[in-house]
Structure formats: structure tokens, C-alpha cells
N, C-alpha and C positions, 0 to 999 in steps of 0.2 A: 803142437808143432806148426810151423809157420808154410806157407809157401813158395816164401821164395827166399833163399839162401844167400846167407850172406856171409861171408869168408875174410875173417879181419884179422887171423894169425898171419902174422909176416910168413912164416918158417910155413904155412901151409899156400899161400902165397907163389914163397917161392919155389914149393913143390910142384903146382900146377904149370910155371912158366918150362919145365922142363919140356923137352922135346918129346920122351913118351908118354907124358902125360894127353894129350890131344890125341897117339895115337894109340892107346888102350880106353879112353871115355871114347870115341868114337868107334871102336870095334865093340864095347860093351852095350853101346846106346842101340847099336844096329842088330844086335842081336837078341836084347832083351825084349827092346820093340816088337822083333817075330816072335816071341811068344803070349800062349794065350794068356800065362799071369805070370807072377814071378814071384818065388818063395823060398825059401831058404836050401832046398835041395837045387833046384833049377837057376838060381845064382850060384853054387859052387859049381855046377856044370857048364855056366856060361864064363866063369873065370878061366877053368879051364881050359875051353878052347878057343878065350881070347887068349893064353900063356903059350897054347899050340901054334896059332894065326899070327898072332905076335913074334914068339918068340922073347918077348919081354918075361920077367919071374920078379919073384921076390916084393920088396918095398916098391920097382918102380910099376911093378902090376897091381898091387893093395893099395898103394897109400892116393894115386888120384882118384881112385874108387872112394875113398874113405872121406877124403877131403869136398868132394861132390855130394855125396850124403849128410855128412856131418859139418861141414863147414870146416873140422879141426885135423890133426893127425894123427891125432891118438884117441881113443874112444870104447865104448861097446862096438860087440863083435860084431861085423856086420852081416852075418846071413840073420841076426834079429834083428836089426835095424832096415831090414829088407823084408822082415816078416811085419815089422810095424808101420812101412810104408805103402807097401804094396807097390804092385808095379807103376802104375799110373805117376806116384809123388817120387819114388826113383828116375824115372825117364826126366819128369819133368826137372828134379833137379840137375840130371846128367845135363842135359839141356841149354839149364840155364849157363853152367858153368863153361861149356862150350862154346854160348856165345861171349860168355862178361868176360870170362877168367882167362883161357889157353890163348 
């Protein structure tokens, strides 16, 4: 795996231009950051209460998550795709796509 993401589906694209997209990667990034690692239990507990904080559900709380990890928006599941990145290469790609993509 690469590190730094690059996101060239149009249709994932234009999932990230939405408006909750910026604000569920940004209450994800700020929260994953406080913890001391992040792993497949500790991502579904941080989705959660981005969906809580939010208020956002569904496709528009999963799929900018998905689309920041995977580049795509459809995929493997991602609490293993959070187990094979670990917290460090998750952030960073929340990150990057923060600055390039939303």
C-alpha cells in the first residue's frame, strides 16, 4: 500500500465534494487522533459517536470514511482496512484528503 492516496473515481469524487463529507472526515480525524491506536473495535466506537456529534448516518457517515481510506466507494469492510492500516496511515490519509479533496 502506497502513501499517499490518490482518488480518481469520478462518483467517489463526487462524494467527497458533498457538504458532510468535510464534516464527518473532520470530526473522525479529531477523534481518532485522541486515541492511543486505532483498531477495529475503537473505529466502530469512533463512528459512532461521530453519527452521535454529527448527527449524520448512513452512506453520508461511511462512504467519505471509505473514500479517504480506499481511494473507492465500495470496498473491503473497513474496520479491516483499519486493522491493516493502523492508526498512523488512517490519519494520514483522512488528512490528506482534507487538504486535496473536501
Amino acid at each position: 500500500f502506497s502513501d499517499t492516496l490518490q482518488i480518481r473515481e469520478a462518483e467517489a469524487l463526487a462524494f467527497l465534494k458533498e457538504p458532510s463529507a468535510k464534516t464527518v472526515l473532520a470530526a473522525f480525524l479529531s477523534k481518532a487522533e485522541a486515541l492511543p491506536a486505532l483498531d477495529m473495535d475503537s473505529f466502530k466506537a469512533v463512528m459512532k459517536e461521530v453519527q452521535q456529534e454529527t448527527g449524520i448516518k448512513g452512506q453520508e457517515l461511511w462512504k467519505p470514511v471509505r473514500v479517504a481510506l480506499t481511494g473507492m466507494i465500495s470496498g473491503p469492510e473497513l474496520p479491516a482496512v483499519i486493522g491493516i492500516f493502523g492508526k498512523e496511515k488512517v490519519c494520514s490519509f483522512v488528512k490528506q484528503v482534507l487538504n486535496k479533496y473536501v
